[in-house]
N, C-alpha and C positions, 0 to 999 in steps of 0.2 A: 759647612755648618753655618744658619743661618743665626742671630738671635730671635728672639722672641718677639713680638708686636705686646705694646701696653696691655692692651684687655688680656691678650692670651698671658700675660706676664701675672695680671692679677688674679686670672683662675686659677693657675700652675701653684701659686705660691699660699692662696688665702683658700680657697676654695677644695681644690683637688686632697691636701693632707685629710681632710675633715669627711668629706662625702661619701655615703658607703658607696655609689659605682661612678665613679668619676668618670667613668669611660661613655657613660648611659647620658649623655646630656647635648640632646642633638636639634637641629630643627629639620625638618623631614614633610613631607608631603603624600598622597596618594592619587593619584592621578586616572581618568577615565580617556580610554583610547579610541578614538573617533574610527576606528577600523581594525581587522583583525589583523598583527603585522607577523610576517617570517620570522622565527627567535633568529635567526641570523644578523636581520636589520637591525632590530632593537639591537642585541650584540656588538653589534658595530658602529650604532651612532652613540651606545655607553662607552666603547675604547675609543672612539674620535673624542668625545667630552674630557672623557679621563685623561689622555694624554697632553689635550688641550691646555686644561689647566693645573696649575704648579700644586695649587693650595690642593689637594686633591689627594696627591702623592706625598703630603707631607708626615711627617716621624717628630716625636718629641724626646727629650734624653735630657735627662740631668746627670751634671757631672760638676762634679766636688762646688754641689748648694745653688749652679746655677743652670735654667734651663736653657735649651739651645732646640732648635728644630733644624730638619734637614729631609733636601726634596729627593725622593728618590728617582731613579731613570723613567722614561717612556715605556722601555718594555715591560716594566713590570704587571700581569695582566688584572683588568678591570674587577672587582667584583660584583660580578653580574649573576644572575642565578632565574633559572624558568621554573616556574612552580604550578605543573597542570591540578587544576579544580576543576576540571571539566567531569569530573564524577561525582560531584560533592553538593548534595542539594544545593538548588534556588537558594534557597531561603535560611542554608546555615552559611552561604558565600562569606557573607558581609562580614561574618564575625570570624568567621578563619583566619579571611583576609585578614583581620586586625589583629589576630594572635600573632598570625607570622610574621608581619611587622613588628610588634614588640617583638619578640624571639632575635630580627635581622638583627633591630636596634643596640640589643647586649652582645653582639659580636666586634661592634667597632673597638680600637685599642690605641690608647695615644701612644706609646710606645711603641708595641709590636703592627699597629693599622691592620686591617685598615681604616682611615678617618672616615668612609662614604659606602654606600653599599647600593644597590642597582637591583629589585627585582620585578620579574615581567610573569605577573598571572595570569596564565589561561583559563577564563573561566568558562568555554564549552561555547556553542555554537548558540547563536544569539546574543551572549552578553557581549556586552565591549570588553576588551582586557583591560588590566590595572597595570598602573604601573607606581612601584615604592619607590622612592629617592628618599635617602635620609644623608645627611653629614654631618659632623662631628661639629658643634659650635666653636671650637677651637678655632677651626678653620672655617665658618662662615658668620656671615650676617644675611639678615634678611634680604638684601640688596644681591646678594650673591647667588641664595637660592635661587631669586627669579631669572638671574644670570645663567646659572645651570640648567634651570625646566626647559630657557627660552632657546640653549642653544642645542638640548637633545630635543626639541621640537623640529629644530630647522634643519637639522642634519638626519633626524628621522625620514621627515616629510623627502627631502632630496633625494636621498637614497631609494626611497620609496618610486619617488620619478626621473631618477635615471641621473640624475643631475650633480654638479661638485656640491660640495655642501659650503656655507658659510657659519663662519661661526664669531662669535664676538672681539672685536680687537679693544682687547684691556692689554695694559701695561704689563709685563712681568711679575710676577710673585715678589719673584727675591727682589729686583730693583724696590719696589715699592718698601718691601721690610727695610733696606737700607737706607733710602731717601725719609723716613720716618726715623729710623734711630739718629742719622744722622743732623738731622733736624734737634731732635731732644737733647742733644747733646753739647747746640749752638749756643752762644751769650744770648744767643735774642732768649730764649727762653730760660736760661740758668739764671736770667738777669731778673728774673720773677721771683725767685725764693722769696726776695723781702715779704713782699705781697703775700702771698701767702702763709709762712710764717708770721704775720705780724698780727696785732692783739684781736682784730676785727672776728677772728675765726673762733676766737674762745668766746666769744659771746654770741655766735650763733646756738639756740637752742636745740634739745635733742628732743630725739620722739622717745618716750617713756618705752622701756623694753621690761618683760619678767626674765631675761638670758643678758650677763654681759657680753658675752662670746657665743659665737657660732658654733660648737663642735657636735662629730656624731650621737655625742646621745641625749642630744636636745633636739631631735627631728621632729618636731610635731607634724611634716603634713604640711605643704602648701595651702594654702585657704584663700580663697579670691573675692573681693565683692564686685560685683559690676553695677556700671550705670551708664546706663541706654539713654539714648536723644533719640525721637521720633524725626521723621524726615524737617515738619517744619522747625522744630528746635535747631537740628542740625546744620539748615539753611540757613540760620538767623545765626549761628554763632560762627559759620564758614563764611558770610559773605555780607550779613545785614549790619551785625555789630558795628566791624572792621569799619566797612565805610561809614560809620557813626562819629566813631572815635580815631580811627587812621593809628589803632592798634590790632596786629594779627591775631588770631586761633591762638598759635601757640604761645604768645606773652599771656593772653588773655587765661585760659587756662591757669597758666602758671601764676599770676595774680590772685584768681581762685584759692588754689591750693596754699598761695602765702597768706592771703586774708582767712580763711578757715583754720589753718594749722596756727596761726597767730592768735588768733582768739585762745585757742586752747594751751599752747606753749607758753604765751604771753614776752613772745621777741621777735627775730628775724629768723627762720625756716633756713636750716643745709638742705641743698636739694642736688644731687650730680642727673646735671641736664646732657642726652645721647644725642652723639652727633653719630651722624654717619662717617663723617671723617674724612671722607675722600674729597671735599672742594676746602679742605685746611689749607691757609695760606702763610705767607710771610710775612715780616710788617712791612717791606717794598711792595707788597701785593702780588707775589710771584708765586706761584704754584708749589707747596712741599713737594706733590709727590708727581712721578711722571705723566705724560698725557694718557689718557684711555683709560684714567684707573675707576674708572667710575662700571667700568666691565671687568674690571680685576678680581677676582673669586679669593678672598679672603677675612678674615676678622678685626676690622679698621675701625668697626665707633670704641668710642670711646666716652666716660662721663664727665664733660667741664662742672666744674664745682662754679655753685650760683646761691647767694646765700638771698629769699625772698623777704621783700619789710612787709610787716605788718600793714594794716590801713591803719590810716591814720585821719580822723575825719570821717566829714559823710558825702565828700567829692569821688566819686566813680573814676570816670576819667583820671585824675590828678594820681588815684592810685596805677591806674593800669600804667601810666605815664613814668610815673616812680616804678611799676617793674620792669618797666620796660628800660630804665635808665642803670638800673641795676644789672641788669643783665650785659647792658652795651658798656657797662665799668669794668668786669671784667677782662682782662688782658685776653685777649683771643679768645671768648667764650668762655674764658676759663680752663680751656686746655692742658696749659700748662703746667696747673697742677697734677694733672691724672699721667703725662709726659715726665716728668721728673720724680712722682712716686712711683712709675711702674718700669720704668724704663735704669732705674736702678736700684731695686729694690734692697740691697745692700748697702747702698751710697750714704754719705753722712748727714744728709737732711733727711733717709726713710723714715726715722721715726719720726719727727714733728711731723713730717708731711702725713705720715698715716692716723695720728692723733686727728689731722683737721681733717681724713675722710672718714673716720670714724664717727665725726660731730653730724655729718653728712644721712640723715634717715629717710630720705626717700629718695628715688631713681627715678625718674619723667622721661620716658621715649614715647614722641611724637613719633609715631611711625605712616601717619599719612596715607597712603593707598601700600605700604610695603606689606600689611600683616597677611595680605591673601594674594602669594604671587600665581601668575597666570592664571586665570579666572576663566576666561575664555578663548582659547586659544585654536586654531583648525584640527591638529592635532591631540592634546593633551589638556585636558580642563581638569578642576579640583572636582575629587568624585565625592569626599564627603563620606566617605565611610568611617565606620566606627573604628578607632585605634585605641587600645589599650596604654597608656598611662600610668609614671609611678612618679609621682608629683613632688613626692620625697627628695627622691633620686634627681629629677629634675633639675628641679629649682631650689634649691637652697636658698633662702634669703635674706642675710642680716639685714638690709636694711627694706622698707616697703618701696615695692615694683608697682609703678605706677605706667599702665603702657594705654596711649591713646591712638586707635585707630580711624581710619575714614575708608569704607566700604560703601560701593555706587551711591557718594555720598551723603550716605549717614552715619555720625559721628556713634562712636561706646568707648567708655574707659574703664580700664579691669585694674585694679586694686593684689599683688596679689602680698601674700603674708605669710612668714612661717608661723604656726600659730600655735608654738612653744614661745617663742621667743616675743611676739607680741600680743597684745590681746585682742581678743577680733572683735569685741564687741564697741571696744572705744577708736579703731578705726572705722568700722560702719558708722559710727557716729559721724568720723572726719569725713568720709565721704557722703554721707547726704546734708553735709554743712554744705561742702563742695558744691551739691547740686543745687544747692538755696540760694547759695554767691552769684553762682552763675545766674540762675532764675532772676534775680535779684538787678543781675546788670541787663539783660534784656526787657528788663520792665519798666525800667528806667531810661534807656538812652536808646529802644528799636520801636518805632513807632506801630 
């Protein structure tokens, strides 16, 4: 038996009692298959994948209040499944395909698994087949998924020509889980409580909520706002700015949303900023977690707590400089906080420490080129069909999900919101403040 990783520690504990299908909360894909393959092959390059990696085969169990995971053998067999449509209108394909996706979707089980599921549509001569991958967010991140597609691509394609297959050399599962708890549990970071506990976090401001708490029967419904940058915006805040000020995207950004949510709050902004987690280091500068882990298929970001100032002034720069100095004050990003409240959720600092993620209302993942894995691949590209959704179920949100992507470089940033719990109309406000900020700094300092 393994323990648990932080993030999977905060779902398990905060998330899962509350949700009506706890089990339904996955990131998943559908895939278009460059040629018609044998269900054998498919078959085989889903049990090379699956065996491949740990996170895959893994099991969840609570026992007397605390959660434990545990990976099961190789032979256990893959869930893989062929579903011919080869009789089933053109033109009703797209939307089948998307029911029996959602349908795969409610079969996964933290307990019982499985965490992943595998299915290869036939859809009749002419079309390309589909192929579904969904897993379980327990056990993945974004980073993982494109781990998974990239390596039932290369082991398809092989197989397909005869060939040994290669597949990704990532670290171990369980090493990595231990090299991580083992870490949370060093001076170097116990030696943070002060920091954290101390007065700096009661006067970070909160975002106004109508729900003090999260539970089932305040689900109003996921509700999203987005905001789109056109190619030249997006070049001007990916590469024009930056070399203006010799501040990146992502401070920049994150200055944004502190000088907007500051106007409105009237203080300093909690924000838990997502790392991916896997280049976490030591303060010697030594690696936490094993080599390779950056191919390791499992659930590693995690949110450093980052509390944003206000502007202060009518100097541009001097502000992004200040958020930028505020984020590098943070003891390791800020890590340490999300490490010490997740990683002992029982422990005698849990409560202070979850009062100050509490103060904490928005989440910022920069996700980069991660939101759309393999795009174009020889084998397996994103096919874009329609997938049925229960955004309920999904996403839960106490606090707002702020996720910023970069696709064949053009920047969007989706907003999303439970919308019981907060009001949607005075975030739409915060975010077209956002996009005025930004506006704002481009007009000023990008020739």
């Amino acid at each position: 038996m393994l323990p648990v990783l932080p993030s999977q520690a905060a779902f398990l504990h905060e998330f899962f009692p509350a949700m009506i299908n706890p089990h339904y909360w996955n990131l998943c894909g559908i895939f278009r298959l460059s040629q018609r393959f044998d269900t054998w092959l498919v078959r085989a390059a889903v049990a090379q994948v699956w065996e491949h990696h740990q996170a895959l085969r893994v099991r969840f169990r609570l026992t007397e209040g605390e959660w434990w995971q545990e990976i099961r053998g190789r032979s256990e067999p893959p869930p893989f499944r062929r579903i011919d449509l080869s009789r089933c209108p053109e033109d009703d394909q797209p939307a089948t395909v998307g029911r029996i996706c959602a349908e795969i979707q409610r079969t996964l089980h933290v307990h019982q698994g499985p965490l992943a599921g595998f299915v290869y549509f036939d859809l009749g001569v002419g079309q390309p087949p589909r192929l579904f991958v969904v897993v379980h967010h327990l056990v993945a991140d974004a980073l993982s998924l494109s781990t998974v597609v990239g390596d039932l691509e290369n082991v398809l394609w092989a197989l397909a020509e005869g060939r040994a297959p290669r597949l990704s050399q990532g670290a171990p599962y369980d090493e990595c889980v231990r090299a991580l708890r083992d870490y949370a549990a060093s001076a170097e970071v116990t030696a943070e409580i002060p920091h954290w506990l101390g007065p700096r976090w009661a006067r970070v401001s909160e975002l106004p909520t109508d729900r003090t708490r999260y539970t089932s029967e305040t689900v109003g419904g996921t509700e999203s706002v987005n905001l789109g940058f056109d190619r030249g915006r997006s070049e001007a805040l990916l590469r024009k700015l930056p070399a203006a000020t010799g501040v990146d995207l992502h401070t920049t950004v994150l200055a944004a949303i502190g000088e907007a949510a500051g106007e409105w709050l009237g203080g300093e902004v909690g924000v838990a900023v997502v790392h991916h987690g896997r280049d976490l280091t030591k303060a010697d500068g030594t690696p936490v977690f094993p080599n390779g882990v950056r191919h390791t298929m499992g659930w590693f970001s995690f949110g450093g707590f980052v509390a944003l100032p206000p502007r202060e002034g009518g100097d541009v720069v001097e502000h992004l400089r200040r958020t930028a100095d505020s984020l590098t004050a943070m003891p390791n990003n800020g890590v340490g906080a999300h490490l010490l409240r997740w990683c002992a959720p029982n422990g005698p600092h849990a409560e202070a420490l979850a009062a100050v993620s509490d103060r904490l209302g928005l989440i910022f993942n920069n996700m980069g080129g991660l939101g759309q894995p393999n795009q174009g691949g020889r084998v397996l590209t994103m096919a874009g069909d329609p997938m049925k959704h229960e955004p309920d179920v999904l996403q839960p949100r106490p606090q707002v999900y702020i996720r910023l992507v970069r696709d064949d470089g053009v920047l969007s940033m989706s907003w999303f919101l439970d919308g019981v719990r907060h009001e949607p109309t005075a975030v739409t406000r915060l975010v077209s403040r956002v996009d005025e900020v930004l506006t704002s700094y481009l007009r000023q300092l990008v020739p």
